[in-house]
C-alpha positions in Angstrom: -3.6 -4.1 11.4 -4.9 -6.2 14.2 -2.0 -8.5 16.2 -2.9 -11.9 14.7 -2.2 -10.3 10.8 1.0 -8.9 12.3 1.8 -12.6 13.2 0.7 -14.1 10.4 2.8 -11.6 8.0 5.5 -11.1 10.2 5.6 -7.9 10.2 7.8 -5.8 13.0 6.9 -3.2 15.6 6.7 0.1 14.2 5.8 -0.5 10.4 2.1 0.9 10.2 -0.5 0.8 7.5 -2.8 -1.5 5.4 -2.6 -4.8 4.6 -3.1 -5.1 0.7 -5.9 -7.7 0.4 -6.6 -7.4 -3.6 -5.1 -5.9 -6.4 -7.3 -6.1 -9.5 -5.8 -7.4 -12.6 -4.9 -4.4 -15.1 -4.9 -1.9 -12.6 -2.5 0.7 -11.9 -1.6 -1.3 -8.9 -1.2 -4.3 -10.5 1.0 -2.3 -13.6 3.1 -1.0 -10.3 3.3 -4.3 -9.1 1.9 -3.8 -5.9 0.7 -7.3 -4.3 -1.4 -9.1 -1.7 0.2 -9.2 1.4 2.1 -6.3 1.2 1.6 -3.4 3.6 0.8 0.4 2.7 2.9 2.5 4.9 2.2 5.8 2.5 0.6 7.6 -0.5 2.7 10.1 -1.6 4.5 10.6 1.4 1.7 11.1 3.6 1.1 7.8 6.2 -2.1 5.5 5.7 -3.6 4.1 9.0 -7.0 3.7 8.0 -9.0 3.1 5.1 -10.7 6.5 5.6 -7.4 8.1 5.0 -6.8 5.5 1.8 -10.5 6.3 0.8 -9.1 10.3 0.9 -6.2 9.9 -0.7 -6.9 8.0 -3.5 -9.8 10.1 -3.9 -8.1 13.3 -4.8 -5.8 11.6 -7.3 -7.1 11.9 -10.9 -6.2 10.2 -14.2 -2.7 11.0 -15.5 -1.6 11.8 -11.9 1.7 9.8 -10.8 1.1 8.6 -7.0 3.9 6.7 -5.5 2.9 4.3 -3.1 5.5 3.1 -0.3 4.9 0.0 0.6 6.6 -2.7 3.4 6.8 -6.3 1.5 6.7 -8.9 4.6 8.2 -11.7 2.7 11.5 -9.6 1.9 11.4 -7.5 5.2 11.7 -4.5 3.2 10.6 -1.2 2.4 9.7 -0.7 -1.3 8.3 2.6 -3.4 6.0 1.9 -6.4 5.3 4.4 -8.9 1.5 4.2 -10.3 -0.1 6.5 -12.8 -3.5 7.0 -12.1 -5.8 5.8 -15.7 
């Protein structure tokens, strides 16, 4: 996440991860109700820093898995999990 996104959000020191740009409509993210702006700290547990690890990650999950996604949510300044089964 580069400095002017961690402005823009307001997001503190120390919270890591991706910024989610786009949730597609009928998704398991948007059924988890995961949303743009938020920030992916993990995938089950494990941190995300880059997309290559996302990319790895999500591609190992298969459909009826359960992945829980912890996420930061800027607007509440907190740390949320969100439980999404994999289709």
């Amino acid at each position: 996440m580069c400095s002017s996104d961690r402005r823009r959000l307001r997001v503190p020191d120390g919270v890591t991860g991706l910024i989610i740009v786009r949730v597609e409509p009928l998704s398991p993210g948007f059924d988890a109700d995961l949303e743009r702006g938020q920030i992916l700290l993990e995938i089950n547990r494990r941190p995300v820093r880059s997309m290559d690890e996302y990319r790895n990650m999500t591609g190992t999950l298969h459909a009826g898995d359960v992945a829980t996604f912890y996420v930061y949510e800027p607007q509440n300044q907190q740390r949320v999990l969100h439980t999404l089964r994999i289709e």
